[in-house]
N, C-alpha and C positions, 0 to 999 in steps of 0.2 A: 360517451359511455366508458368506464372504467375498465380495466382486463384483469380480473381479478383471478389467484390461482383458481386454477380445476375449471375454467368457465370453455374454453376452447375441448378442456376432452368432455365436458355435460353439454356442449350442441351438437358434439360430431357423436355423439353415441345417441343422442336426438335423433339428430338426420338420420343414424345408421339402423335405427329402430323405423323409424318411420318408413323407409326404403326396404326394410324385410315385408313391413305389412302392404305395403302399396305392392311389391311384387307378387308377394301370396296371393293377394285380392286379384291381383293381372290375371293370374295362373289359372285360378280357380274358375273367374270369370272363363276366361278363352277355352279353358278343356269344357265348361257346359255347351256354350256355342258351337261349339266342334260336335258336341254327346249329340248337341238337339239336330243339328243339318247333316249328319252322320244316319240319323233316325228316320228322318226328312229323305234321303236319296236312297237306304234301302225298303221305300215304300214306292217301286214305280208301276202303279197298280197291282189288282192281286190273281190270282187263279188258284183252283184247286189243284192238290197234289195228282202227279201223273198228267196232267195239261200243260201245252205248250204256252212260256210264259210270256205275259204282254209286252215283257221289259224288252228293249233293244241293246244289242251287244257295245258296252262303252258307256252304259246308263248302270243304275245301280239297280241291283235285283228286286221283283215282284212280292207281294206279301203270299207267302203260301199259309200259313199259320201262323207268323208274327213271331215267332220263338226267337228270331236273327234281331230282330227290329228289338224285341225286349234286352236282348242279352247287352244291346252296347250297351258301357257306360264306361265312367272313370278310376281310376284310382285315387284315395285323398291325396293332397296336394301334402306334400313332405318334404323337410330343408336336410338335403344332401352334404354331404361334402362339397359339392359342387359349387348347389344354389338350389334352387327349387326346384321339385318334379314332380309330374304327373304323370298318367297312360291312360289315352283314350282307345277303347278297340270291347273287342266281343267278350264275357264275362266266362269265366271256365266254368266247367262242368251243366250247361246251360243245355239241355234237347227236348226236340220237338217231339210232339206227344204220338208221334208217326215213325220214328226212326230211334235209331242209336249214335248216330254221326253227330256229337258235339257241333253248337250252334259257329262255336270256336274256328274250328275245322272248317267250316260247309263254307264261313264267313272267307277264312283266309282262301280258301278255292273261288269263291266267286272275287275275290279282289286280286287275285295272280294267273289267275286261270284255268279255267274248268280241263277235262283230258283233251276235249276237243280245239281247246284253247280259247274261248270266247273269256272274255274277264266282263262281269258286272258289277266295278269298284263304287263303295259308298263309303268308305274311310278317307281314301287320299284327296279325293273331291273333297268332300268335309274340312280336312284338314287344310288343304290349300285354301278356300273360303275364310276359313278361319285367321290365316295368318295371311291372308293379303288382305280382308274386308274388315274381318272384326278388329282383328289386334292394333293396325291403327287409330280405330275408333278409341278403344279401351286405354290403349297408350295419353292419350289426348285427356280423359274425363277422368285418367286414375295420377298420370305423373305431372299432370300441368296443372297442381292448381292453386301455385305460390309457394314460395318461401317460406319457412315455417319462423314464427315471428321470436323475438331475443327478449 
């Protein structure tokens, strides 16, 4: 094959297109995975409001009304200065149809610590799952899948 001008900067700006899309797709991919098993851990059974909850301290909290369970989700996935980002965690201005304490708020005390101190985290679990189970999976199906041809 010939090396004709301009043909090394038209693969490398290939490759380097291709490598924005495959991480966006990572990204996106991984912050759902995280939204869905984030979702998944703050349903540890449910109880009515003013009952003591089924959940165990170190598990992630009970459904009282689902207001916490609705509110996670993500932010779209956007090219930083950096590189790509995301935020997965609890949506603002989100309350339950019982209180005035933002789903936000109520979310980051049951994952740092209630006054008593007990934490019922569904974020960092999520997220740890995410970036030890999924992300190598995604890694695998999104960056391995050949050389892009000349």
């Amino acid at each position: 094959m010939e090396l004709r001008a301009g043909l090394f900067t038209r693969l490398f700006a290939e490759i380097s297109a291709d490598g924005q899309l495959k991480s966006r797709t990572f990204l996106t991919q991984l912050a759902n995975a995280i939204e869905k098993q984030a979702k998944v851990n703050a349903s540890s059974g449910a109880h009515r409001r003013g009952t003591p909850t089924p959940a165990s301290p170190g598990t992630g909290p009970a459904v009282i009304s689902g207001t916490l369970r609705r509110s996670i989700t993500h932010s779209p996935v956007t090219l930083t200065g950096t590189g790509w980002e995301t935020k997965v965690g609890t949506g603002a201005g989100i309350s339950p149809p019982y209180g005035r304490t933002p789903a936000s708020r109520y979310g980051l005390a049951l994952e740092t610590g209630l006054r008593n101190g007990v934490t019922y985290p569904f974020l960092k679990p999520a997220y740890q799952f995410g970036i030890t189970i999924v992300a190598p999976q995604l890694y695998v199906s999104i960056y391995r899948v050949g050389w892009p041809r000349l």
